[in-house]
N, C-alpha and C positions, 0 to 999 in steps of 0.2 A: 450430579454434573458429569457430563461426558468426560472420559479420559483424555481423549485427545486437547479439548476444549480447556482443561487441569491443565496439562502439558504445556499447552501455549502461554496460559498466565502463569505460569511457574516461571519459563524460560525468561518473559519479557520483564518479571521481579529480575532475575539473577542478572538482567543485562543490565539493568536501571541500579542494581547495588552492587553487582559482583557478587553478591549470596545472600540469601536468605536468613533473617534470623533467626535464631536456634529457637526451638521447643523450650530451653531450659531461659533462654535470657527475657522469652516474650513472657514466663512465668514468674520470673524474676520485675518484673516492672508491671507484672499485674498485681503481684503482692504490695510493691510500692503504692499502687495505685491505693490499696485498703489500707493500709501504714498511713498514708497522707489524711485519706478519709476520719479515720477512728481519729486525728491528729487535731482534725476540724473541729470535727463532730463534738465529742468530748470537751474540747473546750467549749464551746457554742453551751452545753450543755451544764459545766461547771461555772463558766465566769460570765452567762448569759439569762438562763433559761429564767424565766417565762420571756424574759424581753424578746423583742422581732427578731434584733441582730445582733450579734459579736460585734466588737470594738476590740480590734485585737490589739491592740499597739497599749491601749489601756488597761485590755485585761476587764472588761467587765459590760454591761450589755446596754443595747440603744432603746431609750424611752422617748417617744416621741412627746415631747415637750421637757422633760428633762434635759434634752441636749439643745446648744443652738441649733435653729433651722436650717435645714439645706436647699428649701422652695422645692421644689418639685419632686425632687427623689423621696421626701420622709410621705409623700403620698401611698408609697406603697407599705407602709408602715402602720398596721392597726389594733394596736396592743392585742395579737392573737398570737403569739407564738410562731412569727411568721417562718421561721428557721426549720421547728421542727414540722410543722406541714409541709413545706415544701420539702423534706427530707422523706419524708415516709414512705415511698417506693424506692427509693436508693437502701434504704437499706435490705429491704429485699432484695433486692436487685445483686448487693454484694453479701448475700446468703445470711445478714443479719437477723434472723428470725426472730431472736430471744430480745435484743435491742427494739424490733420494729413492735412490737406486742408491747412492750413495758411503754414505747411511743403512744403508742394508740389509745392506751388506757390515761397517759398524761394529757391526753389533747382529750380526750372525752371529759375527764376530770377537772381542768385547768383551763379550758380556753373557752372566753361567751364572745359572742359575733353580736350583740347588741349594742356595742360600748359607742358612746356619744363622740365619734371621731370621724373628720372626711376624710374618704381613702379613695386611690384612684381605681375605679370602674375597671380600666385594663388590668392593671397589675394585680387588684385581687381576684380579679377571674381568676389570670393564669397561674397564679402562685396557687392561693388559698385555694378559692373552687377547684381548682385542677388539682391542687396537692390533696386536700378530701377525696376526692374521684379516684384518683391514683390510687391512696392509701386502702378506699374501698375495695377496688380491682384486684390487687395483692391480698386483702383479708378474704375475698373469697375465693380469690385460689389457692391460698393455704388451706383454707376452711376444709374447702372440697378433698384436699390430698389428704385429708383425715388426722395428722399431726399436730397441726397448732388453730389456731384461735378459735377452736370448738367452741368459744364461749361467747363468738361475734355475732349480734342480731341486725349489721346493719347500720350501728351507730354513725358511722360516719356519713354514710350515706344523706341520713336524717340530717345533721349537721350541714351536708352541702344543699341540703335544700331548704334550709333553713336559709343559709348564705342567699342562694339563688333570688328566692325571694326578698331579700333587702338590698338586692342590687336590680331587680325589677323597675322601681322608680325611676332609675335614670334613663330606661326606654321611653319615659311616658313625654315625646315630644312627634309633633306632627309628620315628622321625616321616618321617625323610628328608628333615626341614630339617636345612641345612647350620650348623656350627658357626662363631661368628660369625668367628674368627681359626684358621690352618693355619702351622705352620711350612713352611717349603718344603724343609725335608732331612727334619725328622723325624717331620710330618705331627702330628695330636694325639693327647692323650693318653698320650704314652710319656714318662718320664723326663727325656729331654733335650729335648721339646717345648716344653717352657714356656708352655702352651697345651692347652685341652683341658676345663676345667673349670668356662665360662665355662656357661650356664642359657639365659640369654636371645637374640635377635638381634631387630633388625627385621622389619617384615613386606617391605620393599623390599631389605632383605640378602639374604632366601631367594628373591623371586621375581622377583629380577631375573640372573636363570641363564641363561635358558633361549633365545634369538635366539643367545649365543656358545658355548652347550653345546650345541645345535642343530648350528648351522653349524661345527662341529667336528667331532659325527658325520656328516655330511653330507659333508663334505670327506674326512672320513679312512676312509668307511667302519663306524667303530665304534660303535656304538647307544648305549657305557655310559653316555655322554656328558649324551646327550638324554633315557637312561630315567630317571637319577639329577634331572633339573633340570625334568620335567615332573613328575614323584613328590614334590619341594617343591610346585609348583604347586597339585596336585592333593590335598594337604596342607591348603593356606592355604584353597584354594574350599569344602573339608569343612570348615574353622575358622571361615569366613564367619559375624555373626551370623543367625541364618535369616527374623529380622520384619524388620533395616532392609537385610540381605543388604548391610551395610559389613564392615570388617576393622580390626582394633586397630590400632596403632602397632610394639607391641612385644609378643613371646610365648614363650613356654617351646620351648626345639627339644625335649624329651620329652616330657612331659604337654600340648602343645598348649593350655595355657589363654593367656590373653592377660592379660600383666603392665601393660601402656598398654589401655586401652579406649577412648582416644580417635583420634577418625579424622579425617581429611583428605583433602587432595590434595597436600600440600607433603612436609617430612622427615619419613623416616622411615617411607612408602607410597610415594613418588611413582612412581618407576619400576616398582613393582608393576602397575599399572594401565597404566601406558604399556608393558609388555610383553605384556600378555594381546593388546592389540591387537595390537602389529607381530608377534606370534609367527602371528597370525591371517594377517597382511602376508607374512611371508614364507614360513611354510611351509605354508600355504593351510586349515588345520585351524579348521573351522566351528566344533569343541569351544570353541575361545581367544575365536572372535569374540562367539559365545553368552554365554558364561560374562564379558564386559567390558561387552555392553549392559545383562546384570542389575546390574553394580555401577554404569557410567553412569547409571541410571535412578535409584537410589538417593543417587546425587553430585549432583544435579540433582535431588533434591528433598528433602535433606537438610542439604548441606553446601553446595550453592552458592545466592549472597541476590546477585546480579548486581547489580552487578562483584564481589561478594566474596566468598571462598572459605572458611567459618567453619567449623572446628575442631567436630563433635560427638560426644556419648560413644554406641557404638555399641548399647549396651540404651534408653537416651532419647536416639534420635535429632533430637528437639526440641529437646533441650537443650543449649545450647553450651559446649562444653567448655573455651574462651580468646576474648579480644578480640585478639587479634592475628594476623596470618598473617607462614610466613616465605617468603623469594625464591626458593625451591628451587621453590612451586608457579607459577611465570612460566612453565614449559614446558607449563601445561595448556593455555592457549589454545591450543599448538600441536599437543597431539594432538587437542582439541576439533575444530579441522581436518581434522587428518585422519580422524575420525571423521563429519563433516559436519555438526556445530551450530553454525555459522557466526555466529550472532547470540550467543552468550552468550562466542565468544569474543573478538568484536571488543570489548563490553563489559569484558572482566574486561584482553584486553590494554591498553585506553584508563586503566585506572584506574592500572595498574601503570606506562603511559608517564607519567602526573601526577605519580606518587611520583617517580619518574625525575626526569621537570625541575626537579621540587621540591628531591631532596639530589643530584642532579646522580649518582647509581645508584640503584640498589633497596638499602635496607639488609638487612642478615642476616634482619630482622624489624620489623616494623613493623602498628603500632596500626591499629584499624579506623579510627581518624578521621584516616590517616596521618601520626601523629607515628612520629617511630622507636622502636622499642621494644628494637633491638640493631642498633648502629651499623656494624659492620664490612661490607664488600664487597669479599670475596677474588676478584673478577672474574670473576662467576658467568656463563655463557652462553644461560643460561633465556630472557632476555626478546628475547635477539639472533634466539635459535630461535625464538621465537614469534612474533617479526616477519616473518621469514623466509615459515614458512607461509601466514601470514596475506597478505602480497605473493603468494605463489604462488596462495591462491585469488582474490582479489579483484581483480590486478593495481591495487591501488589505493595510485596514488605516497605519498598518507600515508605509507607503511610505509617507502619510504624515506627521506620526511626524520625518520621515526624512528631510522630507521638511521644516518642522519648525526647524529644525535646522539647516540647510542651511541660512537661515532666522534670526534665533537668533546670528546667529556667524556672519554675513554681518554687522548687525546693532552692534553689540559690538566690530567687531575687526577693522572692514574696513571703517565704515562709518566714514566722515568728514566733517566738516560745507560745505563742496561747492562740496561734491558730495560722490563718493565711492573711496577709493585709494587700489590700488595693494598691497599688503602683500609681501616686500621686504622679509623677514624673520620668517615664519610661528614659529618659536620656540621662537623670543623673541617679534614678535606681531611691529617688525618692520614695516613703509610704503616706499613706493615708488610713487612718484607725477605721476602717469598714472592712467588713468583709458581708457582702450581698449574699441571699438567701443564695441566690439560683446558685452559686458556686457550687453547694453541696448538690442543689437540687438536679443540676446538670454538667457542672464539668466531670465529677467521679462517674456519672454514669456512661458516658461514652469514651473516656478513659479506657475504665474495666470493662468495658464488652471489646476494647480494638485489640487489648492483648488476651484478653479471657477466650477459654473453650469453649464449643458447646456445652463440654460437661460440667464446666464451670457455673451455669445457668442456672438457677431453681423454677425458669420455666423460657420457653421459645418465645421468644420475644417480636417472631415472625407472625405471634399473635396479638400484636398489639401496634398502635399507633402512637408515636411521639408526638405531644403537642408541643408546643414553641417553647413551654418550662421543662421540655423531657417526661412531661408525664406518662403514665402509659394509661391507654384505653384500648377497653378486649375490643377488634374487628367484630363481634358477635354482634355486637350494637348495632350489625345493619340489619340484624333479620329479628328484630324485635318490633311489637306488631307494628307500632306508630311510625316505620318505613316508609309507607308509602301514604301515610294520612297527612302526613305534611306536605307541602310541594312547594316549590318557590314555582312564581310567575312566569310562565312561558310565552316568546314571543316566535314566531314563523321565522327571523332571523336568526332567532338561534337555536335552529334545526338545521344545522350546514353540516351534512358529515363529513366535511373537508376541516373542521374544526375538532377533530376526534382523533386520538393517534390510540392506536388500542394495543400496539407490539411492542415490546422489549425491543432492546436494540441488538441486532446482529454481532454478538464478541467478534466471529469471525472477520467479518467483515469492517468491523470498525478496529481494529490492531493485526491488521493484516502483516504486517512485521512485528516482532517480538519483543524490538527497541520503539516499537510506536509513542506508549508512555514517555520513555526520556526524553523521545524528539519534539516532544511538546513543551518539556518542561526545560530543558538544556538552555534554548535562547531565552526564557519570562527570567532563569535563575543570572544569565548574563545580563538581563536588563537590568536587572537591581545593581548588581555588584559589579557592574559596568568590567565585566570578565570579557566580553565578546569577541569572540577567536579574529584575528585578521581575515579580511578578504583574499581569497586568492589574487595573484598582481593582473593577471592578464583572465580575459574570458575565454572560454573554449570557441576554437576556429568558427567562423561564421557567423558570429553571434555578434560581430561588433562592439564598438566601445559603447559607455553607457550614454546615453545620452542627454546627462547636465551631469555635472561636477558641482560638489559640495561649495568648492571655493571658485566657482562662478555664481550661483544662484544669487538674485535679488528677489525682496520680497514682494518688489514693487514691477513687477516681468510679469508681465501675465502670461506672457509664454512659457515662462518658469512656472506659472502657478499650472497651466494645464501638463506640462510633464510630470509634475508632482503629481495629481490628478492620475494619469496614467499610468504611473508608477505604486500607486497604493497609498500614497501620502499626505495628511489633509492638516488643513494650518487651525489652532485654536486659540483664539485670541484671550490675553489672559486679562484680568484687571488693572494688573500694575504695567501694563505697557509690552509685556513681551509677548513674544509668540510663540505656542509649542507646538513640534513637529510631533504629527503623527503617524506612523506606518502602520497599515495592515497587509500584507501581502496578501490577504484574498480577497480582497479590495480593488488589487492592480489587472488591470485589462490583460495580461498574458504573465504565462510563469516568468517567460525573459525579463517582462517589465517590473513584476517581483523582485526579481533577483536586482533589477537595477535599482531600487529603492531602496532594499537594504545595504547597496553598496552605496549609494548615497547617505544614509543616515551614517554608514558607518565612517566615512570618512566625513562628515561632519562632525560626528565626535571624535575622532583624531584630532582633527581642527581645534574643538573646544577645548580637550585634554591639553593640549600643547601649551593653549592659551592660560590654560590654568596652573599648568606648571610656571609662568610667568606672574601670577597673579603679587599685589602689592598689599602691604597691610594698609586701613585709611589712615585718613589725614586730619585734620586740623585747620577749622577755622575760626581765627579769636577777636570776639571786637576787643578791639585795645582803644577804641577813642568815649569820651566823654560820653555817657556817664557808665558806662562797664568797663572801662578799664580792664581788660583782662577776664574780666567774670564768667563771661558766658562763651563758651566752645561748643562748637558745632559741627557735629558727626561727617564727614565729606567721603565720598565716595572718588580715589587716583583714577586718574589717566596711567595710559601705558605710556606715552608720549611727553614731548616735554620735558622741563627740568623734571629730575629727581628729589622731591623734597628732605626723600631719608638724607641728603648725600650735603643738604644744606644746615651749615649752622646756626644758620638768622633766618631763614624762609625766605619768605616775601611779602613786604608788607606795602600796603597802600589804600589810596580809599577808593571806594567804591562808588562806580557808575553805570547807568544801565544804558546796555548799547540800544542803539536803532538801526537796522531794524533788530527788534529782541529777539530774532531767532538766532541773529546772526549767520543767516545762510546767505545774504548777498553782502558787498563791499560795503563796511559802516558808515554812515552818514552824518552821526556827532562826534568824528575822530576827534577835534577841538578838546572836547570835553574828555573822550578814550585816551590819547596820550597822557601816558606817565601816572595810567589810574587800572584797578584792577575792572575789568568790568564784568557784568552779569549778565546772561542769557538764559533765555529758555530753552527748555528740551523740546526736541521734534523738527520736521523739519528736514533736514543733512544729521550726514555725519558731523558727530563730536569734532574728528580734525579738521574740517570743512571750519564748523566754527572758531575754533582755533585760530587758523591760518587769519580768517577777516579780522580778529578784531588784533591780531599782532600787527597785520600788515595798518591798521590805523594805530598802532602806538605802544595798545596795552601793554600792561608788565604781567597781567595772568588773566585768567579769568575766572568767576563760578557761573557751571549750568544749573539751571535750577528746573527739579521738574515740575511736569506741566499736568500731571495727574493727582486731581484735587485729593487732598484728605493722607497723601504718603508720606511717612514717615521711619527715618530708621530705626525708628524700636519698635517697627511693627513689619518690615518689608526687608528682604535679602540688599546688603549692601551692593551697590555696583561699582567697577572698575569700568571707565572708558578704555575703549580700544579703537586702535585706527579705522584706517579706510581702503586697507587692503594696497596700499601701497608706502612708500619711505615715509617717515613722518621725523625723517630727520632734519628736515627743515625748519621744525615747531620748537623753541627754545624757551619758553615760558609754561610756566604751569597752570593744567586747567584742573579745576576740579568740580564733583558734582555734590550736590545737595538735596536732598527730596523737599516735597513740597512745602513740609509745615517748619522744617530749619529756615531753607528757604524766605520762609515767609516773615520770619522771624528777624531777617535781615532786611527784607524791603521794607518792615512797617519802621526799624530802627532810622531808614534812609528815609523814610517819607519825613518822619517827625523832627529828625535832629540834622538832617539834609548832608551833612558832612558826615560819612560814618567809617573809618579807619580800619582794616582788617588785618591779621598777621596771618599768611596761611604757613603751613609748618605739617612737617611729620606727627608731631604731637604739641600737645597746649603745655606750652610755658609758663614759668613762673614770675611773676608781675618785677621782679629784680630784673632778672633777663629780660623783660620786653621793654624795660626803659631804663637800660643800662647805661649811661652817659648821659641821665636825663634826669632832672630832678624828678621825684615821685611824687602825684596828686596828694595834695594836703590830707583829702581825706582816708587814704593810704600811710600816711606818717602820721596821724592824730593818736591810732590807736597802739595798744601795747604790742612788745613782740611777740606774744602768744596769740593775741589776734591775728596777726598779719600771720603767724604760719598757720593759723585754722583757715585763714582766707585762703591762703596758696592752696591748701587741701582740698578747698571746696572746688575745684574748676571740677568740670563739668567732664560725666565719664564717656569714654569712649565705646558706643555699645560695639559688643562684638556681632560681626556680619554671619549670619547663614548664608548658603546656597544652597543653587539648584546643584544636580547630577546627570548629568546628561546619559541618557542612556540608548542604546539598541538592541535588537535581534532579529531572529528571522521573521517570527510569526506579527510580530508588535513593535514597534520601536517610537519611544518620545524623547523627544530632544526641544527645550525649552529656551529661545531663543528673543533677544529685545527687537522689537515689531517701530520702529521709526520710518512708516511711511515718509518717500520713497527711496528710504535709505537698504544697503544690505543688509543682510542679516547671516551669514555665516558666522562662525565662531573667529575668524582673522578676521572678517569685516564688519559684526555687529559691532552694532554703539556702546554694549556697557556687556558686562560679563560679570559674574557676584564674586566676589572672596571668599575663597576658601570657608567652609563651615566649621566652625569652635564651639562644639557643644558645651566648653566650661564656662564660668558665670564669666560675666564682662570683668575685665581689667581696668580699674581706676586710671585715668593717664594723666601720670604724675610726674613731674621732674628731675632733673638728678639730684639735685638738694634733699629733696622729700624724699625721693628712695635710701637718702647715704643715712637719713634720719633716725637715729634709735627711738627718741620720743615717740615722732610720727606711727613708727612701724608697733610701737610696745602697745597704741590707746586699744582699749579693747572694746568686742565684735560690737556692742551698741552704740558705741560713739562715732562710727561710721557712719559716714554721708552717705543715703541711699542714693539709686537712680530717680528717681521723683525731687529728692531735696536738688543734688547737683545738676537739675533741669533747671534749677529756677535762679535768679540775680541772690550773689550773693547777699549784699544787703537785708534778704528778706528773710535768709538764712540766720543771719549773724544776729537779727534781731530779737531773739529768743534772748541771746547773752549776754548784751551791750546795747546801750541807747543808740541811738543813728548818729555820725559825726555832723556836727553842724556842715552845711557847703555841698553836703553827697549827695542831696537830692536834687529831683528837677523836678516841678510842677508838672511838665510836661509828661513823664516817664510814666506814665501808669498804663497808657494804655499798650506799651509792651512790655508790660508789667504784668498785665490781664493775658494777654498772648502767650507769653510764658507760661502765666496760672493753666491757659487752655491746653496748653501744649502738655502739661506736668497732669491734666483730667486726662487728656486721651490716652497718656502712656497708663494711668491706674487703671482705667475703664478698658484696654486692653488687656493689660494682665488680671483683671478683674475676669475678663471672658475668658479665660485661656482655664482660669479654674472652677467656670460653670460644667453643666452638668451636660452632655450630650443630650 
């Protein structure tokens, strides 16, 4: 490397950390690095072997069928020793010699690849097949260095072609994408396969073949290998859509249509794309390189909004197909490396190290304004790898006190006496008794290469190709004879050499300043941690004010929407009704217009921030009339307006009517009915205080909004607070509150059926003493004893606690997540609903003062507690476990929001049911 060239990435490290880390401490955490390893290993080996996997939390190992099922995940599971094959070049790798031999002779000795079990097609490629291949690649270059395994003819080699061939069968369909699962004795589709009849696969299950079906014909000679895993290939590039030239998610292996339309970089593609390159890498075929820059070029102007990686459906590639991305796509930074787009990967890997320090890993998935969106992190390797690269091209220490943090957060959150365990729950530091092969197979390896020497090495590693498991395969692969006897299908369109990029990328030129690096990463670390430095007050002379203000913008201005437009800023409309703002500043028609966007976002979030320093805890809505009594509370999302409910002793109680018109944005028309009743609107429409004012001005004493987006609910959706209208809302004396659809819903089917239905709203749910104090008590309320009546009081229904969004900005990116009420505003002073404050602790019961002063109540212990599913539903249906039903309590009529309940009390399990599926 040139001197000067040194000098510069030196300088642009020392500016990005203020110094460099020492020789002695990057030694110091590469030796952790094999300290953690041997930590794994060893267990894996002692409270595991021959099983696939460590159970670390157990202490002892995963038999697929001995353990309950996990559906999809124990597919990669095939009584083969899946742990240590997938280790068997790490240990190389971390100079293990004497360990990797005593390996190899266990797995020659110990493991058959015939066993009567379905495994999945992807995962043993790249585990198994790749960890054989690997394992090979290492035993003949020890061989060769004349020191150790003089005594290897090969075996493993035999063994992956062995594999190879029982995973042949699931090629055998008319497209020549492979079927998604193979028995490994009896192949599919026959009788005893139990397997074979499955339609679908991924588009990264079929096209990620081809580097270890490759490097197996290669090795052995045999072409079937590589014609069979280029022929998927060459499949999916015909399947390509042909205007945004992306690929679906999921597709028919016969009919070739595509069952998912939606595209990405993350599960479900990822290694799709990350093999068209390295197949280019290693077995030198211009076809692969060609056919990856047409889908690059399409990823990079479709799906990637720098730092973020957005989900689009492949016929409207404009249009986003989810707000959320998952951790699987943390390895693109690092082929963006190796491909040599160096700036969009330092950007996308800065955003994902935020996420990082933020839940201390990347979760399974997580929201564009980085809340989690699916908590689990089964110690994925992705972001390890992308640091890795990234260190290799920039030589910029960043990376590794990235990497000590990867490192620091392993050893405090995951590590456990018998090895590393999966992170059930990134936010409360929950485990999970797995620890996955690839841990070993791939996080210690790019680990120990980001802080290790060259001399550290027992070989150049610049001679080998990483497959998606980390494997290595010798580059030599390309000039072995069956190079050029293979060929995928050439068409005259893809002979463009406008689709060829053949240069490295210019350092000089691309870190033309020495703080280039931080200036990329400065504002992606401010978008997280919503750090973002004030704007200057005033612009420099000439340049004029900016041309829209945060707290003028409506969303319904089209001349608002085209300055946004001009400014680099673009609206994404989200499911549950809001809107998030997007900046790109290279996006915006001139730098001036740049600059005014981000001066717009940023004082939008001023705006929000202000807002949110006002935010209200929720509230409470409780039927108190015949036949619940009290029973059932329901989650409500405050106004900022209006009474204060904390500030009230009794609330407000009344019954409930549904205004006309229900949106309540023009003057009501059944005042008659509205005076001296709370009434009910729907969301949309006007502003919140808009509907406020109409239905005071006919009489009400409060109101609830109910929204209007089918299927939401608060134990599934950020709670929201209303907020004004951008002007005094000191004229609104009554309190309004909101409710999502399926409470909501819960209240009109009560009004359809029982027509009179009685409501208390309140800071929190009272206890049925307090709600009919001065009032005799329903009989069926005094029938039972007084330990009933205080299990009933306990039973009221919990209050979930709210998430939020986070509103964030910076220079290069900025998204700000704002409520979308066509043709209402939507600033943070003048959106319709803003969320509460985020409580990552479990929800709070909302209990009374009686029950809190209670010893009894406070001493019952952890099982006798009423979960969230039990205190979703009528008590009654509770208490009936422990006592007959008092005669008088029922109504004939009550079941079918009895059933509503029940439905309400599935969605909330079949939620949390999904939230511990499997990405």
């Amino acid at each position: 490397m040139p001197a000067a060239l040194f000098l510069l990435m030196l300088l642009g490290a020392l500016c990005s950390l203020g110094q460099a880390m020492s020789r002695e401490e990057r030694h110091r955490l590469r030796n952790q690095v094999v300290e953690m390893f041997d930590h794994a290993y060893q267990n894996y080996m002692d409270h595991a072997y021959p099983a696939d996997e460590l159970m670390p939390l157990t202490c002892r190992g995963r038999v697929r069928g001995l353990e309950p099922s996990r559906g999809d995940v124990d597919d990669a599971l095939g009584k083969f020793s899946l742990t240590l094959i997938d280790t068997l070049d790490t240990l190389v790798l971390l100079n293990k010699t004497t360990e990797f031999e005593a390996a190899v002779r266990r797995v020659l000795s110990d493991v058959r690849l015939d066993n009567d079990i379905v495994v999945s097609v992807f995962e043993t490629n790249i585990r198994v097949l790749g960890g054989l291949l690997g394992g090979h690649s290492m035993a003949v270059m020890l061989k060769d260095g004349g020191q150790h395994m003089q005594w290897y003819q090969d075996e493993l080699l035999h063994m992956a072609k062995e594999l190879g061939f029982r995973l042949l069968p699931a090629f055998n369909t008319s497209s020549g994408l492979p079927y998604p699962r193979v028995n490994l004795k009896f192949g599919v589709r026959g009788p005893e396969s139990r397997t074979g009849t499955e339609t679908d696969t991924c588009t990264a299950c079929a096209g990620t073949m081809i580097l270890e079906f490759a490097a197996l014909s290669r090795f052995t000679g045999d072409p079937v290998f590589e014609i069979h895993a280029r022929r998927a290939l060459d499949f999916l590039w015909e399947k390509r859509q042909r205007n945004s030239n992306l690929v679906g998610t999921t597709i028919n292996i016969h009919s070739g249509e595509w069952v998912r339309r939606d595209s990405g970089v993350g599960a479900g593609i990822d290694s799709y794309y990350e093999y068209l390159l390295k197949a280019y890498i290693l077995l030198g075929d211009d076809l692969f390189l060609e056919r990856f820059n047409i889908h690059y070029a399409s990823i990079m102007k479709y799906i990637s909004q720098p730092p973020l990686l957005l989900d689009v459906h492949i016929h409207k590639p404009l249009l986003p197909a989810r707000t959320w991305m998952d951790s699987l796509l943390a390895f693109f930074p690092g082929l963006q490396v190796l491909k040599g787009d160096i700036r969009p990967a330092i950007e996308t890997h800065e955003m994902l190290y935020q996420v990082t320090k933020k839940h201390n890993f990347l979760p399974e998935a997580f929201t564009t304004d980085f809340r989690v969106h699916w908590a689990q992190h089964p110690l994925r390797p992705e972001f390890a790898e992308s640091t890795y690269f990234l260190y290799k091209a920039t030589g910029d220490p960043y990376y590794l006190e990235a990497g000590r943090t990867i490192l620091d957060n392993l050893n405090r959150f995951a590590r456990v006496p018998c090895g590393f365990a999966a992170m059930k729950d990134v936010r409360t530091g929950s485990h999970e008794d797995r620890m996955d092969s690839f841990f070993l197979a791939e996080m210690f390896k790019y680990l120990f290469l980001l802080f290790a020497d060259a001399v550290d090495l027992p070989f150049d590693v610049e001679d080998y190709v990483f497959t998606t498991e980390a494997h290595l395969l010798p580059l030599s692969l390309s000039m072995t004879p069956h190079a050029s006897s293979v060929r995928s299908n050439r068409t005259s369109e893809e002979l463009d050499d406008s689709n060829f990029d053949w240069t490295c990328p210019n350092t000089r030129l691309l870190f033309p300043d020495p703080a280039f690096p931080r200036n990329l990463r400065d504002p992606i670390r401010s978008a997280v941690d919503k750090s973002c430095p004030r704007p200057p007050p005033f612009r420099e002379p000439g340049m004029g004010r900016p041309p829209l203000r945060a707290q003028d913008f409506m969303a319904n201005n089209p001349e608002h929407l085209e300055l946004l437009r001009r400014m680099g800023v673009s609206l994404i409309h989200l499911k549950d009704g809001r809107v998030q703002l997007v900046q790109h500043a290279t996006q915006a028609v001139s730098a001036i217009a740049a600059e005014d966007g981000v001066r717009f976002m940023q004082e939008m979030m001023e705006l929000s921030s202000q807002q949110q320093k006002e935010q209200l805890p929720p509230r409470a809505i409780q039927i108190v009339s015949h036949p619940f009594f009290g029973r059932v509370v329901l989650t409500a999302g405050p106004g900022q307006f209006g009474i204060d409910l904390s500030k009230s002793s009794t609330g407000v109680r009344g019954f409930v009517t549904v205004a006309e018109p229900y949106s309540g944005c023009t003057e009501i028309t059944n005042a008659e009915y509205i005076r001296g009743h709370i009434a009910l609107l729907q969301r949309g429409q006007c502003m919140f205080a808009e509907k406020a004012r109409h239905i005071q001005k006919a009489g009400a004493i409060g109101g609830i909004v109910i929204d209007d987006n089918e299927g939401s609910s608060s134990d599934t959706a950020p709670l929201f607070q209303m907020a004004g209208d951008g002007r005094s809302t000191d004229d609104i004396t009554m309190p309004l509150l909101f409710l999502f659809h399926k409470e909501g819903n819960i209240l009109l089917e009560a009004l359809k059926e029982y027509r009179e239905v009685e409501v208390l709203l309140s800071d929190k749910a009272r206890d049925r003493a307090t709600i009919f104090k001065g009032k005799p008590l329903p009989g069926s309320l005094t029938g039972g004893s007084a330990d009933v009546q205080e299990a009933e009081t306990a039973c009221l229904t919990e209050a979930t606690t709210p998430t939020s969004f986070e509103p964030i900005g910076q220079s290069q990116m900025s998204t700000l997540e704002l409520d979308e009420l066509a043709p209402e505003q939507v600033t943070p002073s003048q959106e319709e609903v803003s969320p509460v404050e985020e409580d990552t602790s479990p929800a709070e019961e909302v209990r009374s003062p009686e029950e809190e002063a209670s010893p009894a109540e406070d001493a019952r212990p952890p099982e006798e507690e009423a979960t969230g599913a039990d205190l979703a539903r009528p008590e009654e249906e509770r208490d009936s476990e422990d006592r007959e039903e008092p005669e008088g309590d029922t109504d004939s009529s009550s079941q079918s929001v009895d059933e509503l309940l029940a439905d309400w009390r599935e969605d909330l399990e079949a939620f949390q049911q999904m939230e511990k599926d499997e990405l």
